[in-house]
N, C-alpha and C positions, 0 to 999 in steps of 0.2 A: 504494500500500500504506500503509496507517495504521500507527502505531507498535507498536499493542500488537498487529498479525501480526506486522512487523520484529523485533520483541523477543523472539516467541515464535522464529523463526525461526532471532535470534541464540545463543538461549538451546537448543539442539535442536542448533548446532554446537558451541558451548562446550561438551555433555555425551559428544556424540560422539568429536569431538576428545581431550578429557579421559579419556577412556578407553581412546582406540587409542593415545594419548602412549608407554608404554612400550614396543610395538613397532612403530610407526608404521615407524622404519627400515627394517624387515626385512621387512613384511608387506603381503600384496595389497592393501591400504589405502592404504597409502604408493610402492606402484608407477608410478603414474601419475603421482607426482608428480616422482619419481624418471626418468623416461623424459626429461622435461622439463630437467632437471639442466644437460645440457651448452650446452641451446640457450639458456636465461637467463643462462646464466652468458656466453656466446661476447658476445649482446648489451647486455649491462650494461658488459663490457670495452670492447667497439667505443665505446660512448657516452660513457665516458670516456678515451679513449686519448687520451696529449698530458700529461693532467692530475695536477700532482705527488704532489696531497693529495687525491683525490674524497672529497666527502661523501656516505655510498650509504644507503640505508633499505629495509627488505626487509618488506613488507608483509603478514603470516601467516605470519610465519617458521617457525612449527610448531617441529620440534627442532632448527632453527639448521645442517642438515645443509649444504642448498646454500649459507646464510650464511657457514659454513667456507671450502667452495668460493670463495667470491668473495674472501672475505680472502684464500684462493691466488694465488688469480690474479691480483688487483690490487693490487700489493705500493704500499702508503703511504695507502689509504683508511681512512677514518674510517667506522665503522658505529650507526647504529643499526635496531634491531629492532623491531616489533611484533606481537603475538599476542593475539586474543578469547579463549584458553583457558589458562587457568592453571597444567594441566601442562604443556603445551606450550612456555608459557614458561620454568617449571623449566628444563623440561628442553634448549631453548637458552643458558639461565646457565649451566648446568653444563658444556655442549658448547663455549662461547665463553669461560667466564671474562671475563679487564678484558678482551679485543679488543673486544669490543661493546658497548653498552647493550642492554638489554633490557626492553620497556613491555608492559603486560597493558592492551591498550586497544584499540577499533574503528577500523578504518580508514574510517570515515567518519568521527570526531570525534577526527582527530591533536592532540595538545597540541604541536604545532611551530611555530613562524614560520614565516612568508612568506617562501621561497626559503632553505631551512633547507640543500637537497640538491642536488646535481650528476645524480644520477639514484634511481631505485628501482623495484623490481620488485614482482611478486607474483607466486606461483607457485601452480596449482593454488586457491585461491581464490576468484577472481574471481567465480564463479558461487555462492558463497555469499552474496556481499553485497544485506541485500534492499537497500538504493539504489545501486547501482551507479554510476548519471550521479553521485551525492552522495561513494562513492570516489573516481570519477574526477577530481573537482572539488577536494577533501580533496588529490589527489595532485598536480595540476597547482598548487595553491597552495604547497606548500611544496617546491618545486622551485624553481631560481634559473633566471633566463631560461635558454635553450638548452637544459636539460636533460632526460631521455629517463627516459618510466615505460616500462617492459618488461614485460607479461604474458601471463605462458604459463598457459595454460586448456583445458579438454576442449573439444572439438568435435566434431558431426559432420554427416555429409548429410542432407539438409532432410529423407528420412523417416525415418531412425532417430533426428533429434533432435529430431521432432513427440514420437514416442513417448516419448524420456527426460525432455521436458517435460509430458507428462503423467503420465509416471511420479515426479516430483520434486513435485509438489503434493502428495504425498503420504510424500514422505521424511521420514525420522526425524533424518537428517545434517543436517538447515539447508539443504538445495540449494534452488539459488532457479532458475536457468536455465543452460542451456548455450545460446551466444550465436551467431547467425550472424556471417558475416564481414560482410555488411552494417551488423546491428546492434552488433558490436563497433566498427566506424569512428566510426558514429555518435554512441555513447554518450562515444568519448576524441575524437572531431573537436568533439564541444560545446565546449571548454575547449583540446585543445592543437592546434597550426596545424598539422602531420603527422604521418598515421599511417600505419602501413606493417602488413601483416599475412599471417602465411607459416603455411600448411600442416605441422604435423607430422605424417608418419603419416596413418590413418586416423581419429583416434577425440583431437588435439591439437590446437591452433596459438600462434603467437606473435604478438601485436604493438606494437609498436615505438611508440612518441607522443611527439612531439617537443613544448615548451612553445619559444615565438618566442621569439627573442631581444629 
């Protein structure tokens, strides 16, 4: 994909986004990602358990909801957030206040150091990004040895995901693909040495990518 579809792409989520911002929480929009909720949040824990201070980065944080969540449940990490759309990020400033940072930038082009995080996730995303292997690279670099990116993404069986892939050449949202489990291994084994990848549901999954020590 050359830049100026990527761009277009980006720019077709950023307006999407920007607009379903004020009920994203509540609304059939924000369900799926919502479904998603307990199982990033269970795996971002496990990756850090042991750990006094994790450093965690939450990749399309959107309204900072599940971000919340993790600051629950990982009492003493350190966060920061990013978000392509600029309600969106509002509106996780507003939901996080000082617990967080908060950056309006692509998750292909982090303004982080090299081994900045202990782990990070992306929720629901994943499939917007047009370079994907280019996230996944972005996210393996600022990760510190050992540490575990987490992404939970729509999925589904090879014939209803032929048709959502033909159907997404055509979206309005920025959707780029829904990923087999093959090609999800693939795309985070380029960059980190294990990945693990689990079934939610019919229509989700997670997986797990470990950076060597």
């Amino acid at each position: 994909m050359d830049e100026k579809d990527a761009e277009l792409l980006r720019s077709r989520s950023r307006a999407a986004f920007d607009a379903q911002a004020p009920t994203y929480d509540e609304s059939m929009q924000g369900e799926h990602a919502r479904r998603l909720y307990p199982h990033v949040l269970a795996e971002v824990a496990r990756a850090v358990a042991g750990r006094p201070a994790p450093r965690l980065l939450d990749l399309g944080c959107g309204t900072g909801a599940l971000a919340e969540l993790v600051l629950e449940g990982v009492p003493g990490a350190s966060l920061s957030c990013v978000d392509l759309s600029p309600r969106m990020a509002e509106a996780a400033r507003a939901r996080l206040g000082g617990r967080a940072e908060v950056l309006l930038c692509d998750a292909e082009r982090l303004p982080f150091r090299d081994g900045s995080f202990d782990a990070a996730w992306c929720n629901d995303s994943f499939h917007h990004y047009p370079d994907p292997e280019r996230a996944a690279f972005q996210a393996w670099r600022v990760l510190a040895p050992g540490g575990a990116l987490v992404v939970g993404d729509a999925w589904q069986p090879a014939p209803a995901r032929a048709i959502m892939n033909a159907w997404m050449a055509h979206s309005r949202e920025g959707d780029v693909r829904i990923y087999s489990e093959a090609e999800m291994r693939r795309i985070l084994g380029t960059w980190f040495s294990d990945v693990a990848w689990l079934r939610v549901g019919q229509t989700a999954c997670v997986a797990v990518a470990r950076k060597g020590a």
